[in-house]
DSSP file (Angstrom, degrees, kcal/mol; ACC not computed):
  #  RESIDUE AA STRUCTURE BP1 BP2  ACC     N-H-->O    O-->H-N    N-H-->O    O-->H-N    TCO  KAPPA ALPHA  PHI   PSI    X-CA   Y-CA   Z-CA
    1    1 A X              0   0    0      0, 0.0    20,-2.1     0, 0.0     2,-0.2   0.000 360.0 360.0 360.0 146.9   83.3  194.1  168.7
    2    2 A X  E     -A   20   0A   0     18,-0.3     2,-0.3    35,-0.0    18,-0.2  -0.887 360.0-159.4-157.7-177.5   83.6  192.0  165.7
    3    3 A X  E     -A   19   0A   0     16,-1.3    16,-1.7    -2,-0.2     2,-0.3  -0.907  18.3-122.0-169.7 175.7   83.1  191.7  162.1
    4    4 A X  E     -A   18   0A   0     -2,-0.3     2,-0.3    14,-0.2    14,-0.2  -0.999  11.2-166.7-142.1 125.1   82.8  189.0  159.5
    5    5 A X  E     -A   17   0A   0     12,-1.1    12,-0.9    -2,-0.3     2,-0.5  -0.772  11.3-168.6 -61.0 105.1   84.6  187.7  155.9
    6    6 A X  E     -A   16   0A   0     -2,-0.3     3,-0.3     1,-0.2    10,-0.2  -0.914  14.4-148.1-132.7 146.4   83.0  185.2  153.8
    7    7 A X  S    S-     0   0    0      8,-1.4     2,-0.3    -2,-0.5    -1,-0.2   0.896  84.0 -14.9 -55.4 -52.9   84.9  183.8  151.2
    8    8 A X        -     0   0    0      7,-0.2    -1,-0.3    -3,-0.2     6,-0.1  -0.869  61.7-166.2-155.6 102.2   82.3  183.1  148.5
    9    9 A X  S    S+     0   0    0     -2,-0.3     5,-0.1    -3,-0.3    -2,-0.1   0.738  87.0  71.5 -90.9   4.0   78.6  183.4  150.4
   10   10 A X  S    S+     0   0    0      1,-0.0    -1,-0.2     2,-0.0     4,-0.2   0.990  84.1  93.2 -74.1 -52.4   77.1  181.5  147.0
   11   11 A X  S >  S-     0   0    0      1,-0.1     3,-2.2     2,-0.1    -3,-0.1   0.133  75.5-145.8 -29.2 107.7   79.0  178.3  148.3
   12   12 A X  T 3  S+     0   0    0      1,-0.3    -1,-0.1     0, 0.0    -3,-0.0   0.865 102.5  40.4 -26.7 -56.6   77.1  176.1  150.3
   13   13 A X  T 3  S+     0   0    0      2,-0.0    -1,-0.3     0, 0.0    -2,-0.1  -0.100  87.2 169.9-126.3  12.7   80.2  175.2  152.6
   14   14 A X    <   -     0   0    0     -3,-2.2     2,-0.4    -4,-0.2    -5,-0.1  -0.014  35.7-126.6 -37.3 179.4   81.5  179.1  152.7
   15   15 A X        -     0   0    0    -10,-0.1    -8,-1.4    -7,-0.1     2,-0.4  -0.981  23.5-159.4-155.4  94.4   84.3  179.7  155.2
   16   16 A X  E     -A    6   0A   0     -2,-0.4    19,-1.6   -10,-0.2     2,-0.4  -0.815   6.5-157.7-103.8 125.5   83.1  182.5  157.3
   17   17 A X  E     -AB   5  34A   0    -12,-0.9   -12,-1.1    -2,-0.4    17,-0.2  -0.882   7.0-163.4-103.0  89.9   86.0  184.2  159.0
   18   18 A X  E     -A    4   0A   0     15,-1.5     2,-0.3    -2,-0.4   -14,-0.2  -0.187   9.9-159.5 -72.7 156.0   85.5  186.3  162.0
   19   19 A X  E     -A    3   0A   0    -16,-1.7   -16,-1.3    13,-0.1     2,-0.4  -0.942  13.1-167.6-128.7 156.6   87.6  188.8  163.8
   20   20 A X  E     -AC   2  31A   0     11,-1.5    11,-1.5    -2,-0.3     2,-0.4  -0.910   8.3-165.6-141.6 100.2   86.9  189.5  167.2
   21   21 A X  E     + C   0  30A   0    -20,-2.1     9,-0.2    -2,-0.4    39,-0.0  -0.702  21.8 179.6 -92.3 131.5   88.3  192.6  169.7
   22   22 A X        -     0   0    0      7,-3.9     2,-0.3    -2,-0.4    -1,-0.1   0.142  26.8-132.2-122.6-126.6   87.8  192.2  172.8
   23   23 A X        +     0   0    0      5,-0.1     2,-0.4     2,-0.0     5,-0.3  -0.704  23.1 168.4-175.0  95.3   88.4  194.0  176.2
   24   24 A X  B >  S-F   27   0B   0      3,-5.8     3,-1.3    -2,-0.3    -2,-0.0  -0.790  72.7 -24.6-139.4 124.7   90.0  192.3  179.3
   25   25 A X  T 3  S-     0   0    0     -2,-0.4    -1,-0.1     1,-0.2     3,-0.1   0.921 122.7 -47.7  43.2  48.0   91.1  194.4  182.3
   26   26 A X  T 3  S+     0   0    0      1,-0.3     2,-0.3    33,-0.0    -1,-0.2   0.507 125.6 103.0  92.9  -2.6   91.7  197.8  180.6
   27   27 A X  B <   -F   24   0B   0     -3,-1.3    -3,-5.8    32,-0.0    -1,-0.3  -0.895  63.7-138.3-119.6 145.2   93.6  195.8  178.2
   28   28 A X  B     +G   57   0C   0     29,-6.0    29,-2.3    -2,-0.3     2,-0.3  -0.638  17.4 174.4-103.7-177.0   92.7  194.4  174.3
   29   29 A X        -     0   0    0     27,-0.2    -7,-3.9    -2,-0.2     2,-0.5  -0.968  12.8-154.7-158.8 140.6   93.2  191.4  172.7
   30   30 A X  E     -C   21   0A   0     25,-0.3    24,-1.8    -2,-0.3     2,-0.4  -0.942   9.1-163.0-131.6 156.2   92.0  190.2  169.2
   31   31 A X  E     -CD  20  53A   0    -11,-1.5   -11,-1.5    -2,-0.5     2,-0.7  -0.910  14.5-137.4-149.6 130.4   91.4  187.3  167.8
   32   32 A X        +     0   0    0     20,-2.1    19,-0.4    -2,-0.4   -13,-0.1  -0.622  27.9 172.2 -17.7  27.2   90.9  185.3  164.7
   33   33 A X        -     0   0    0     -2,-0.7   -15,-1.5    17,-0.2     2,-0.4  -0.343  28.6-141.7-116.3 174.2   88.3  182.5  163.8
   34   34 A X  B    S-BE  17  49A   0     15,-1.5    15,-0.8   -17,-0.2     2,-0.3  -0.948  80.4  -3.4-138.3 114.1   86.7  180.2  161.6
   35   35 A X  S    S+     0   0    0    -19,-1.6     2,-0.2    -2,-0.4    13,-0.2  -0.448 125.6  25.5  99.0 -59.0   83.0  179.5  161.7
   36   36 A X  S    S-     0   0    0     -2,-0.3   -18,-0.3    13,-0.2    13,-0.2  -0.937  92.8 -92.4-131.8 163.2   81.7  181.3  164.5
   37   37 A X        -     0   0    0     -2,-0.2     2,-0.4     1,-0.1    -3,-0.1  -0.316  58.9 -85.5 -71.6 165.9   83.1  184.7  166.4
   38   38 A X        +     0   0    0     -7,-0.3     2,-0.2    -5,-0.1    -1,-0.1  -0.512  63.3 146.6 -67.1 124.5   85.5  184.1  169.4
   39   39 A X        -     0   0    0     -2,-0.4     3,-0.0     2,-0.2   -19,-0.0  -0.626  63.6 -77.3-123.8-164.4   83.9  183.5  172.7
   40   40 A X  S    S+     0   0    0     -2,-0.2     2,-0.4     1,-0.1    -2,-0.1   0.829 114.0  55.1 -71.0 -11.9   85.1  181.2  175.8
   41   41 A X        +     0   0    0      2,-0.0     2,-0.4     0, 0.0    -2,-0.2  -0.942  61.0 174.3-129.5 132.3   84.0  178.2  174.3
   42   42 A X        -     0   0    0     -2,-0.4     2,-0.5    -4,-0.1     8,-0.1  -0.977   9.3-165.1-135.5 133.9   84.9  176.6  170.7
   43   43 A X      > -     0   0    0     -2,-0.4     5,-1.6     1,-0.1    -2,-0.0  -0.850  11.4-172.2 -99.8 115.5   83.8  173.2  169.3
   44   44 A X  T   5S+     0   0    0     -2,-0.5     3,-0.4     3,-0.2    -1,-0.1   0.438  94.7  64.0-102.0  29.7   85.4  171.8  166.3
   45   45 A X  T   5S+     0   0    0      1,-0.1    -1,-0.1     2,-0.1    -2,-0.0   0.765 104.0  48.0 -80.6 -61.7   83.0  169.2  166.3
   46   46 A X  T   5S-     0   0    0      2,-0.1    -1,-0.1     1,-0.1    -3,-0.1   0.241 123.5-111.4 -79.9  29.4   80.7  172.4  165.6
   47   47 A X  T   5S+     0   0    0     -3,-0.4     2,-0.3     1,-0.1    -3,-0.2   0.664  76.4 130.0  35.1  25.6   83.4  173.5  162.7
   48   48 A X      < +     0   0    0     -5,-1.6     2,-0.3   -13,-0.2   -13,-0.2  -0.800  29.6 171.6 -95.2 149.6   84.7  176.7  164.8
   49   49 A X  B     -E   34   0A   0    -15,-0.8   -15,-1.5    -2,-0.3     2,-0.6  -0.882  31.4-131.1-139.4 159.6   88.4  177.2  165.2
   50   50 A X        +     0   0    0     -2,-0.3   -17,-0.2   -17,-0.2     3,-0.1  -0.937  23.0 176.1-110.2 146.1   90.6  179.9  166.6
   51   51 A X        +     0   0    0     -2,-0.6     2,-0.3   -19,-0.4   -18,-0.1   0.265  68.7  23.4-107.2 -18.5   93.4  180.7  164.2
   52   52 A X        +     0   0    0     22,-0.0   -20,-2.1     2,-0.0     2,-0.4  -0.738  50.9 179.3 173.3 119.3   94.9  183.7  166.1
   53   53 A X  B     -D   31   0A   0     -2,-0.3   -22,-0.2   -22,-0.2     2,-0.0  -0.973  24.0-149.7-123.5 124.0   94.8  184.5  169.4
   54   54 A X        -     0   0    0    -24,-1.8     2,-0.2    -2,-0.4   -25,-0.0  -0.063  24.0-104.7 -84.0 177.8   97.0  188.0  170.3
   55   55 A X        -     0   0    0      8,-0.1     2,-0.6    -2,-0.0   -25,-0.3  -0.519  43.8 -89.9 -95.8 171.8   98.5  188.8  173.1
   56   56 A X        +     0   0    0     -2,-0.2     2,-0.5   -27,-0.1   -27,-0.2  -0.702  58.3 165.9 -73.1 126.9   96.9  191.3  175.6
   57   57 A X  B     -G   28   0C   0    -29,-2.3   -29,-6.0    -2,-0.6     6,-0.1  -0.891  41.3 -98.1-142.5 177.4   98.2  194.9  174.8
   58   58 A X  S    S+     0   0    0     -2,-0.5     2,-0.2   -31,-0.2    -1,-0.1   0.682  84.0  25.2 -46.5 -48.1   97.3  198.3  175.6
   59   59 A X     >  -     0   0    0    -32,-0.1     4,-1.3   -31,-0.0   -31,-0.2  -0.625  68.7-116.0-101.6 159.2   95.3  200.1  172.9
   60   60 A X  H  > S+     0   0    0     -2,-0.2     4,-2.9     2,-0.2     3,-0.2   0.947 110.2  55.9 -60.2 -48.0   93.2  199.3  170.5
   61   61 A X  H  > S+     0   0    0      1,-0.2     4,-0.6     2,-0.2    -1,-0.2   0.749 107.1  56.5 -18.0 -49.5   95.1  200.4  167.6
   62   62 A X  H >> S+     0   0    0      2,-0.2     4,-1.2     1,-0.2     3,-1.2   0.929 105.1  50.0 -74.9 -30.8   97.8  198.3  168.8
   63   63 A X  H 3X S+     0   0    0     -4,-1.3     4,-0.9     1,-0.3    -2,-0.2   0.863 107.1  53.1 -62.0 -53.6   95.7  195.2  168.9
   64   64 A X  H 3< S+     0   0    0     -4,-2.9    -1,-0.3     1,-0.2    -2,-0.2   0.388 106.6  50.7 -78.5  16.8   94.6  195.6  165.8
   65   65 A X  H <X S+     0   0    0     -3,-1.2     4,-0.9    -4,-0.6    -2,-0.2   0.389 110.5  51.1 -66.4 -31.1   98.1  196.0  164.2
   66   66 A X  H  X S+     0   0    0     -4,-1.2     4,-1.1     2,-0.2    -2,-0.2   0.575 108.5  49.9 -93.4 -21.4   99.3  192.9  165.9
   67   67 A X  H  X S+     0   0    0     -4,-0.9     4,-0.8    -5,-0.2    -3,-0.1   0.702 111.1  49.7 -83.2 -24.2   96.3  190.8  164.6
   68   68 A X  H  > S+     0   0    0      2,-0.2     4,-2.3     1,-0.2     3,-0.4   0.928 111.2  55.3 -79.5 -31.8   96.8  192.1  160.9
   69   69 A X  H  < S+     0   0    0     -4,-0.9     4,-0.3     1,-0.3    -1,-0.2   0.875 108.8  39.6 -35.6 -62.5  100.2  191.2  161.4
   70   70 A X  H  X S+     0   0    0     -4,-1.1     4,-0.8     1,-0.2    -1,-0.3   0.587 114.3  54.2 -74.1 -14.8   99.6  187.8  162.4
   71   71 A X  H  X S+     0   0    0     -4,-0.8     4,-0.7    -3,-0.4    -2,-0.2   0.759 107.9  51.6 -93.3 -27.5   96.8  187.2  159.7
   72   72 A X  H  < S+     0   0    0     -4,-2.3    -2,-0.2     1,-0.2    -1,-0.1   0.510 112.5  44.3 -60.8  -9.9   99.1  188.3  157.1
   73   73 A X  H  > S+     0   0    0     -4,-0.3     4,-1.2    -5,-0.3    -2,-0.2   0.723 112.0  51.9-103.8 -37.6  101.7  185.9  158.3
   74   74 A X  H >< S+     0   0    0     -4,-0.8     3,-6.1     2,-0.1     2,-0.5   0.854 120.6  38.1 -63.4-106.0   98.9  182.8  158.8
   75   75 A X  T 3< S+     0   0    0     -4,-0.7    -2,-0.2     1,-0.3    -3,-0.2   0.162 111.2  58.6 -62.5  -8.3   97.8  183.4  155.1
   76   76 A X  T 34 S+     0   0    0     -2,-0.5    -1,-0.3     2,-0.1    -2,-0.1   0.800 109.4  44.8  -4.7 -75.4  101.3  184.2  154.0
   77   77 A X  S << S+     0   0    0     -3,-6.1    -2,-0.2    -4,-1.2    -3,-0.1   0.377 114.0  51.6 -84.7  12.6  102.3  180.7  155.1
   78   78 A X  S    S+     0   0    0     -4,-0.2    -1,-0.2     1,-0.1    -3,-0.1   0.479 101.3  56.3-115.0 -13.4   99.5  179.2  153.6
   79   79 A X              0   0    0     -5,-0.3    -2,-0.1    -4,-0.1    -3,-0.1   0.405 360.0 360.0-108.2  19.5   99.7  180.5  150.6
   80   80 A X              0   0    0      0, 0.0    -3,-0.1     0, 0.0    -4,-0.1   0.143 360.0 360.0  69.8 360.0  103.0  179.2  150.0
């Protein structure tokens, strides 16, 4: 499951932000990225990044509570 951000899509160069929930052994994990959604493989050659990668936890709920967390905390510290 996933879903997508884009900053400004009249820019040429937008900044497409993914987030990305995933599933692994009964457990979820979310994650964070820039350019394309999270899979096994990211190029930044092909301008994808991960930004935030979770830990595995139990629920879903939780996963996505620990990912807003950490994206409020990235963009926090980025915004000075």
């Amino acid at each position: 499951m996933w879903g997508q951000f884009v900053l400004d899509p009249e820019e040429f160069i937008a900044s497409r932000f993914f987030i990305t929930l995933y599933i692994y052994q009964e457990r979820w994990h979310g994650s964070l990225t820039i350019g394309q959604y999270a899979y096994l493989r990211s190029s930044t050659e092909e301008g994808d990044s991960y930004l935030i990668n979770t830990e595995l936890r139990d629920s879903l709920e939780t996963a996505i509570a620990v990912l807003k967390m950490e994206i409020v905390k990235l963009f926090t510290a980025l915004s000075g």
